[in-house]
C-alpha positions in Angstrom: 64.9 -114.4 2.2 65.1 -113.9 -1.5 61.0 -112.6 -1.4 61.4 -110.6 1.4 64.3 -108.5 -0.5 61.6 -107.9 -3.5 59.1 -107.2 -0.9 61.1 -104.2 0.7 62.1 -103.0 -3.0 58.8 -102.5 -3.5 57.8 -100.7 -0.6 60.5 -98.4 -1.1 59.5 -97.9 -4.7 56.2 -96.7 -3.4 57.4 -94.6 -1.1 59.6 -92.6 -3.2 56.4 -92.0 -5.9 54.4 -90.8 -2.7 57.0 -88.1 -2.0 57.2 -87.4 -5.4 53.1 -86.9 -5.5 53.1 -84.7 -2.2 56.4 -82.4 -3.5 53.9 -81.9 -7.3 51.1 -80.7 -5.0 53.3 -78.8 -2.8 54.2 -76.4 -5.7 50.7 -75.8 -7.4 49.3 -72.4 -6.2 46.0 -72.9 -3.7 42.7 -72.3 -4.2 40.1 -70.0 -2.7 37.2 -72.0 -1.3 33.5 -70.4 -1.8 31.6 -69.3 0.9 28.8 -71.5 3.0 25.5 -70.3 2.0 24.7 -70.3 5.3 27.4 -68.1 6.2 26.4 -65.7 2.9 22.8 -65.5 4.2 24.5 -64.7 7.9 26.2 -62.1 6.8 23.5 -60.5 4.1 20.9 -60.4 7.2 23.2 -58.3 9.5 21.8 -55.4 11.0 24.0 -53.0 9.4 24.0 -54.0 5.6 19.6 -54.5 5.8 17.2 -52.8 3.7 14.9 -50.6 4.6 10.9 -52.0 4.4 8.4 -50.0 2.2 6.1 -47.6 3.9 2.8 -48.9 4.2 0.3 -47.9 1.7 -2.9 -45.4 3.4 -5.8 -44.3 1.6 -7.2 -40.7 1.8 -11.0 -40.7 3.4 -13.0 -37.3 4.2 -14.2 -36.8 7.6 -16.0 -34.0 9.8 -13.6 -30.9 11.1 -16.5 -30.5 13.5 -20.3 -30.7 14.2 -22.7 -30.5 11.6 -26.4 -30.2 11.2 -28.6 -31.7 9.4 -29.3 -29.6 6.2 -25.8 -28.4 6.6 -24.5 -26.9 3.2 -20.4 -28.3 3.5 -17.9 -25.7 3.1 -14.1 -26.6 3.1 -13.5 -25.7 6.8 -16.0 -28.3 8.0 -14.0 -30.8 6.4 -10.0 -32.6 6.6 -8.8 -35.6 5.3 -7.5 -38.8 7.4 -5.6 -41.4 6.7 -6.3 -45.2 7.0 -4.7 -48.5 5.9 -7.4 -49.7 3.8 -10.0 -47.7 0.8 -13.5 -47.3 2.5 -16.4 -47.6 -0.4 -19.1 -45.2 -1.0 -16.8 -42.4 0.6 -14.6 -39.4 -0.8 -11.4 -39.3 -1.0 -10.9 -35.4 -1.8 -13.1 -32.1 0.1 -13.2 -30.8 -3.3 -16.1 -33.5 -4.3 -17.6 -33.1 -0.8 -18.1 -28.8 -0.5 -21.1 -27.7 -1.4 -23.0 -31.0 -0.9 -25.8 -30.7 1.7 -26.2 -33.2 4.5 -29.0 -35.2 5.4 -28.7 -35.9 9.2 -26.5 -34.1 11.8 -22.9 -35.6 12.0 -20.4 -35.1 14.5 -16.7 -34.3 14.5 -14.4 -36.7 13.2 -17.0 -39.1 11.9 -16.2 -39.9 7.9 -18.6 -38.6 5.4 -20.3 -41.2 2.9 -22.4 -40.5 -0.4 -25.9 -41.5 1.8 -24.9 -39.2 4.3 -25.7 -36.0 1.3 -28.7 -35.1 -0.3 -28.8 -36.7 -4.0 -31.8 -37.4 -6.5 -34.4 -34.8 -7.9 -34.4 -32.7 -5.3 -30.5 -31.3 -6.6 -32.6 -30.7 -10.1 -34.4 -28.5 -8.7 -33.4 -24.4 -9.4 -34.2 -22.2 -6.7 -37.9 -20.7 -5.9 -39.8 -24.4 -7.3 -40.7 -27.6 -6.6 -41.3 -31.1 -7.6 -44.8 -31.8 -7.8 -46.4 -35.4 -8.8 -49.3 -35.4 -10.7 -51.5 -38.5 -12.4 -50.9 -39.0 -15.9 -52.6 -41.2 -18.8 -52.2 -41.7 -22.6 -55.1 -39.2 -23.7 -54.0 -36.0 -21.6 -49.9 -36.6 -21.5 -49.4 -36.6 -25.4 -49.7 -40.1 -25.9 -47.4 -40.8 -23.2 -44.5 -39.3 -25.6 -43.8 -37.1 -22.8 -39.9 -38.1 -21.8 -37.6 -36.8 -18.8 -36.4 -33.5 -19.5 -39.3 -32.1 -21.8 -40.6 -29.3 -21.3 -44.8 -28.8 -21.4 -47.3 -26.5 -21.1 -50.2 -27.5 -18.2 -53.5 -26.8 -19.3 -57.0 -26.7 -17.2 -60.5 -27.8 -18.1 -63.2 -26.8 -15.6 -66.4 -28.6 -16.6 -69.4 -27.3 -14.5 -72.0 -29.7 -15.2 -69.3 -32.7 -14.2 -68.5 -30.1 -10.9 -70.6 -28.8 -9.1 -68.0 -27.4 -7.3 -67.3 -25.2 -10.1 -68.6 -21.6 -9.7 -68.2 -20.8 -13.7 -69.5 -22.4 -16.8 -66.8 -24.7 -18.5 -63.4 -23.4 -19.5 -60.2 -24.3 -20.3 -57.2 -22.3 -20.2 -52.7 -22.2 -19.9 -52.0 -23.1 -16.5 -48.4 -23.1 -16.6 -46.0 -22.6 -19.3 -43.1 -24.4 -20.2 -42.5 -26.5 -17.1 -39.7 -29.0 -17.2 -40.7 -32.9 -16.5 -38.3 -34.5 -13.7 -39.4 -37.6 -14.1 -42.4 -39.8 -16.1 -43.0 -42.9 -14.5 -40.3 -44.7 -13.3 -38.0 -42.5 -15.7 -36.1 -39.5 -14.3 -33.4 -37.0 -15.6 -30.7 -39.4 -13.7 -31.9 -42.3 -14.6 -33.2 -41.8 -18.5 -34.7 -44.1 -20.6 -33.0 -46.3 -22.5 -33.2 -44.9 -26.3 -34.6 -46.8 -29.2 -30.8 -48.4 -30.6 -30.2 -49.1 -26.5 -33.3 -51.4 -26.4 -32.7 -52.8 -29.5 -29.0 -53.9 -28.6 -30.8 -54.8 -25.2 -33.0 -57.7 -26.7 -30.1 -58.6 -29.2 -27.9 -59.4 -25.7 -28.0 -62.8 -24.7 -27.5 -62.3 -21.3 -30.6 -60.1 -21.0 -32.7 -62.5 -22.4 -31.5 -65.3 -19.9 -32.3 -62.8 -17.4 -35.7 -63.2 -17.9 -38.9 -65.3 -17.9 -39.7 -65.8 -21.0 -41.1 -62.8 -23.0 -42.0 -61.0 -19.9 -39.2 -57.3 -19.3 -37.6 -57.1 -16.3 -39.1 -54.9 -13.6 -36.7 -51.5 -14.0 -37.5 -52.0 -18.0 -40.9 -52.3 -17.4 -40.9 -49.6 -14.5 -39.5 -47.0 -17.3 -41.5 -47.7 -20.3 -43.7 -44.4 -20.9 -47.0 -46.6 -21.7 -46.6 -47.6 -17.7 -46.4 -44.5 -16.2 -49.3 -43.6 -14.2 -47.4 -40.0 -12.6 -45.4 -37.2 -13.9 -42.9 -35.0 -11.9 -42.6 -31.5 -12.3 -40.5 -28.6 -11.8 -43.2 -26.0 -10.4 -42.7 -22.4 -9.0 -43.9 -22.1 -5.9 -46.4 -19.5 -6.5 -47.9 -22.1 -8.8 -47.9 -25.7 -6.6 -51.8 -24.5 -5.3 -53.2 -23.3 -8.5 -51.8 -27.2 -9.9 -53.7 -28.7 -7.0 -56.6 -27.2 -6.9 -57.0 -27.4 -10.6 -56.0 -31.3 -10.6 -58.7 -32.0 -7.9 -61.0 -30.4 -9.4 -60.6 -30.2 -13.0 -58.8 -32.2 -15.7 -55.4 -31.5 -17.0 -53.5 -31.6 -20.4 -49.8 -31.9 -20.8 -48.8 -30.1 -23.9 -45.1 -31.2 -25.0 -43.1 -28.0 -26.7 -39.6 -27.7 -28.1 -37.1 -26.8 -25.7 -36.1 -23.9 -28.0 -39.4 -22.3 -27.5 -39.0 -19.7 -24.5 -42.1 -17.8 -24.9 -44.2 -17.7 -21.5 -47.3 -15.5 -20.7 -46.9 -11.9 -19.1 -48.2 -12.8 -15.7 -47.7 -8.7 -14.8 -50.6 -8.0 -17.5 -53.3 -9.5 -15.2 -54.9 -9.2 -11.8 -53.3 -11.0 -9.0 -55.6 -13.3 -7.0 -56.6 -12.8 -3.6 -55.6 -14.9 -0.9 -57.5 -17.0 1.7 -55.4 -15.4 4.8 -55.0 -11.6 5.0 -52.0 -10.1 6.0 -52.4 -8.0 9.3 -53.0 -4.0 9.3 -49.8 -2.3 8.3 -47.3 -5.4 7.8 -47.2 -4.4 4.0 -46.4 -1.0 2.3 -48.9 0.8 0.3 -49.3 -1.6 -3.0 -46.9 -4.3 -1.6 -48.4 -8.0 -2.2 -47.4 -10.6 -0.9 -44.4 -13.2 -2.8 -42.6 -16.6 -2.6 -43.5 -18.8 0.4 -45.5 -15.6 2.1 -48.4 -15.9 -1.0 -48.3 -19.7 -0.7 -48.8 -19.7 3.0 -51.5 -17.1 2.6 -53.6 -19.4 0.5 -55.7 -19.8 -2.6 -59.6 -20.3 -3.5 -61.2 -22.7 -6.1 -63.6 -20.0 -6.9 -60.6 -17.6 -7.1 -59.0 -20.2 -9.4 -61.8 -20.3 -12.0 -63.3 -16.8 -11.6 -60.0 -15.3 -11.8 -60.9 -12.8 -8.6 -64.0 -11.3 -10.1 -67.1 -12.4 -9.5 -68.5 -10.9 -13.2 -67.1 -14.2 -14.0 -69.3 -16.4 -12.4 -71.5 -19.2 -13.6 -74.4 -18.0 -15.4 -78.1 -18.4 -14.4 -79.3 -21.3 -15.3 -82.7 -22.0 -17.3 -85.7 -21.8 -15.0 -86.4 -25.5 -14.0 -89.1 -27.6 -15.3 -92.6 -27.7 -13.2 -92.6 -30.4 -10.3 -94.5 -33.5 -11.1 -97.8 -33.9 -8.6 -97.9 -35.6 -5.9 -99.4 -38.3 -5.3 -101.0 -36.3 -1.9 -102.0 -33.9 -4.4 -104.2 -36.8 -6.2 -105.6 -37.7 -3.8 -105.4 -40.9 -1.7 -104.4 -44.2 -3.8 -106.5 -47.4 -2.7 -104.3 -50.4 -2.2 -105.5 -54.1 -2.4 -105.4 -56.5 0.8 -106.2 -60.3 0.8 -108.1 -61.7 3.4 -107.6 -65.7 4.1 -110.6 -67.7 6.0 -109.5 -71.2 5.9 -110.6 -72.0 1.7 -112.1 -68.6 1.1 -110.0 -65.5 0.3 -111.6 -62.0 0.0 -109.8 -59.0 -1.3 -110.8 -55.3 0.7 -109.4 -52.0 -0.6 -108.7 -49.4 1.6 
């Protein structure tokens, strides 16, 4: 009896420290409870509060306004620009680096325009009126083959008639052209120079060219450009002078003669007589002392003899010396006996007849 009385005392004691605990907590101010993250992340994607996604990035690319042919020189209205998602290579990107480039093959409307699709090279070198001629070189007649892209040279002729017989004058040698500009010497051009002295130095200093190669041997564009390789020269040529070149490389021997580029002075070509052409122009298609120029004189043709005799004949080879008396014949001394050897079985006779 007595334990359950201490028993309930307790219980009550507990009790009352409970209610004491729940009235403390009652009376402290509450809390604000933090968000989910799911529920943050809920309410950050809503459609309303979402930001906006970057505009995709497009890349300018030149294209045709309309049909072109080939040979076409570009002009700003064949041209516009479109748009794609990507950079194309070996394209433009602007009509101000495509006008005034000159295509190569006819291209139709909207088709883009690359950098093989314009003419490019030596031919963009070239000034108006001339033309690139090739024409075999060696050490003896191209200065020791000091001759660089971008020189300038003086072409000179030597006819030799006893080497020629094609040759209607004795031997001469004279200025073919003066001053004409080298495009190229070898595998060397004015784009693509040789490398200078304090390039090919740092170029065998490089350890990466030397592991580029076989031993001591150059690679094939080094040894392409080296002068001592060249075996042709390009040149810049006026039209009116591409036949006298040929002919006189045919049939005579040329000598490039390198100049400073400061020198300007050329012969007077006005100051002597124009040579006649191989095709005559018909009755009354030139005025009275008209002759005929540019592509007209080079279509019209030129002569070898013209070439070295310079249009008049006073200028022809002179007689030669009277030739030596001709041997005599052998019909002329009579008939010559020849020896025959007869074989009968061991004996063997010799007859003349």
């Amino acid at each position: 009896m007595r334990l359950t009385k201490i028993i309930a005392g307790i219980l009550i004691v507990l009790a009352l420290a409970l209610a004491l605990l729940a009235w403390q907590l009652m009376r402290q101010p509450q809390r604000q409870v933090a968000p989910a993250p799911a529920a943050m992340l809920a309410e950050s994607s809503s459609p309303s509060q979402a930001a906006p996604a970057p505009p995709p990035v497009l890349y300018d690319l030149v294209v045709l306004a309309k049909d072109v042919p080939a040979g076409h020189k570009l002009s700003a209205e064949d041209l516009k620009i479109a748009q794609l998602p990507m950079p194309v290579a070996n394209s433009f990107a602007s009509t101000s680096q495509a006008v005034g480039q000159t295509t190569t093959l006819a291209m139709a409307s909207d088709a883009p325009l690359f950098e093989q699709n314009v003419i490019s090279g030596l031919a963009l070198q070239l000034e108006p009126g001339q033309r690139a001629v090739a024409i075999a070189v060696n050490e003896a007649m191209a200065a020791g083959h000091r001759v660089r892209p971008g020189d300038f040279v003086d072409v000179f002729v030597t006819l030799d008639a006893e080497s020629n017989d094609q040759s209607p004058v004795d031997t001469q040698n004279r200025l073919l052209m003066a001053r004409s500009r080298v495009l190229a010497y070898g595998g060397a051009t004015v784009e693509n120079p040789p490398p200078t002295l304090a390039q090919q130095q740092r170029a065998e200093q490089d350890p990466a060219n030397q592991n580029r190669r076989t031993g001591n041997q150059p690679g094939r564009d080094e040894h392409n450009q080296r002068p001592e390789n060249a075996k042709t020269a390009v040149l810049a040529v006026p039209l009116d002078d591409v036949q006298r070149l040929s002919l006189a490389e045919k049939y005579g021997q040329l000598t490039l003669a390198l100049r400073h580029p400061d020198d300007l002075a050329v012969p007077d070509a006005a100051l002597f007589t124009a040579l006649p052409a191989v095709l005559r122009p018909k009755t009354g298609a030139l005025a009275k002392d008209q002759e005929l120029q540019g592509a007209d004189r080079a279509f019209a043709g030129m002569r070898l003899h013209d070439l070295a005799t310079g249009g008049d004949d006073k200028n022809r080879k002179r007689a030669a010396a009277p030739p030596l008396p001709a041997p005599i014949s052998s019909s002329q001394q009579g008939p010559k006996q020849r020896p025959v050897q007869i074989y009968n079985g061991a004996n063997v006779q010799t007859v003349h007849y």
